[in-house]
C-alpha positions as CSV (number, residue, x, y, z in Angstrom):
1,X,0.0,0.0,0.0
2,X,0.9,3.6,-0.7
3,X,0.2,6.3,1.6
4,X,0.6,9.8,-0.2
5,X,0.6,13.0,1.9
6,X,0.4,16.7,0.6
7,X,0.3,19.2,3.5
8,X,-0.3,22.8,1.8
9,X,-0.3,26.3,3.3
10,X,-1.6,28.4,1.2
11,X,-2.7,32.1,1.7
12,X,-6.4,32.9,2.9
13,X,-6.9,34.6,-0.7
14,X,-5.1,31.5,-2.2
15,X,-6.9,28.9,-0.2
16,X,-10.4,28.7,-1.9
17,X,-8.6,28.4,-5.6
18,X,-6.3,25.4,-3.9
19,X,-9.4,23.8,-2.9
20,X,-11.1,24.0,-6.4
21,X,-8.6,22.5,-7.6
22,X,-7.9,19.8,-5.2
23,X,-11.9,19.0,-5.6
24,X,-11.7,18.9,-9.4
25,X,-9.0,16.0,-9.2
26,X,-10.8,13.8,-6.1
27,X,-13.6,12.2,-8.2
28,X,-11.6,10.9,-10.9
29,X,-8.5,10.2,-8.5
30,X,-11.3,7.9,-6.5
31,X,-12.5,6.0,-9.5
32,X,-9.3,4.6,-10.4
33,X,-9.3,0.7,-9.5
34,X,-6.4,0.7,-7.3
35,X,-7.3,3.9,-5.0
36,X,-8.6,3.0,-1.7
37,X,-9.1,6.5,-1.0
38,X,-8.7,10.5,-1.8
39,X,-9.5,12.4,0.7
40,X,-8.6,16.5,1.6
41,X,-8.8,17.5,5.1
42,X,-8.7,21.1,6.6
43,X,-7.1,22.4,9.4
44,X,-7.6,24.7,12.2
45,X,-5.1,26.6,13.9
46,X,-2.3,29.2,13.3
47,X,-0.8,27.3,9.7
48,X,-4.6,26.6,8.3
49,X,-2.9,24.0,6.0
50,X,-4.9,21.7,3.7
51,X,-4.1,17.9,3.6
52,X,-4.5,15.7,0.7
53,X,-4.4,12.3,1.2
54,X,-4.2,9.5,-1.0
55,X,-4.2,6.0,0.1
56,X,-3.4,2.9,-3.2
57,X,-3.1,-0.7,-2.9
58,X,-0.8,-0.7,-5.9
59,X,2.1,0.6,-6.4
60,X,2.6,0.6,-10.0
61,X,-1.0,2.0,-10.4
62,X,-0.1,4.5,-8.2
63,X,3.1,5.3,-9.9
64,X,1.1,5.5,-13.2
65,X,-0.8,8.1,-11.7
66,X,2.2,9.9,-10.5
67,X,3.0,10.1,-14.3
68,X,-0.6,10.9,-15.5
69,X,-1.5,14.9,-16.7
70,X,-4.3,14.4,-13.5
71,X,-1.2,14.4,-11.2
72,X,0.3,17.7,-12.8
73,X,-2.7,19.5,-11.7
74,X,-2.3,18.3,-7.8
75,X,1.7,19.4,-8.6
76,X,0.3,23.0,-10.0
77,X,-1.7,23.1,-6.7
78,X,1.8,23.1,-4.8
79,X,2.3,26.0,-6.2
80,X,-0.5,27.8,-3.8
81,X,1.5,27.0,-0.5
82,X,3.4,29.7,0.9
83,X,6.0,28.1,2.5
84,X,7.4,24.7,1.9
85,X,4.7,21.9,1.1
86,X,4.7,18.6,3.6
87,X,5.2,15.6,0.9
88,X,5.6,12.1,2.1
89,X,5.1,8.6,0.2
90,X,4.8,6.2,3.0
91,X,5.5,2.3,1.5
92,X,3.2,-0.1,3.7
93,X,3.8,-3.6,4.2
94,X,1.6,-4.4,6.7
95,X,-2.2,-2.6,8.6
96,X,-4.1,-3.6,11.3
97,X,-7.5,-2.2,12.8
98,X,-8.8,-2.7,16.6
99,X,-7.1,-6.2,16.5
100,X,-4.1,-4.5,17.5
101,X,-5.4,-2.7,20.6
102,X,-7.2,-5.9,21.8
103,X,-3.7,-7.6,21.3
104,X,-1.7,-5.1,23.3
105,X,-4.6,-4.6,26.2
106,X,-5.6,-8.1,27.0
107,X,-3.1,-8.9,29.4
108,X,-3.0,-5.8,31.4
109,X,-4.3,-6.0,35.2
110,X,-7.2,-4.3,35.7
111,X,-6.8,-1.1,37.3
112,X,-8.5,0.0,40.4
């Protein structure tokens, strides 16, 4: 699995044209077959900053799309954060869910 992260900071007159153009690309990012998810988050606080997430279960699909003209509009979208973008590509060999937690808590003493 491939975990793509964009964290933008854009300015408050920027912001709303970022977000077009993050929304334009979401839909068609999302029907691709090996796209789990696409998501864009928005945060509070002092840096505002937009995330756009993008979660595949392939990485040559996702690499293809890396490649794609879609992707150059998510790269002209950089160009809308003020300071220095956040960009990871976390390579995932393994998940769990609320197996984990059960796992790690069931052989704790109860605490009174």
């Amino acid at each position: 699995m491939v975990i793509s992260t964009f964290r933008l900071f854009p300015s408050r007159d920027e912001r709303r044209h970022l977000l077009s153009i993050l929304r334009s690309v979401q839909g068609p990012i999302q029907s691709y077959p090996h796209c789990k998810s696409c998501r864009i988050y928005e945060e509070d606080g002092v840096d505002n900053a937009v995330l756009f997430l993008e979660r595949w279960d392939s990485e040559a699909d996702f690499e293809r799309h890396v490649k794609s003209e879609l992707y150059r509009r998510i790269l002209n979208a950089v160009e809308f954060s003020r300071s220095p973008p956040e960009i990871f590509f976390n390579y995932v060999s393994k998940t769990r869910g609320i197996d984990l937690i059960e796992d790690l808590r069931k052989h704790l003493e109860p605490q009174g």
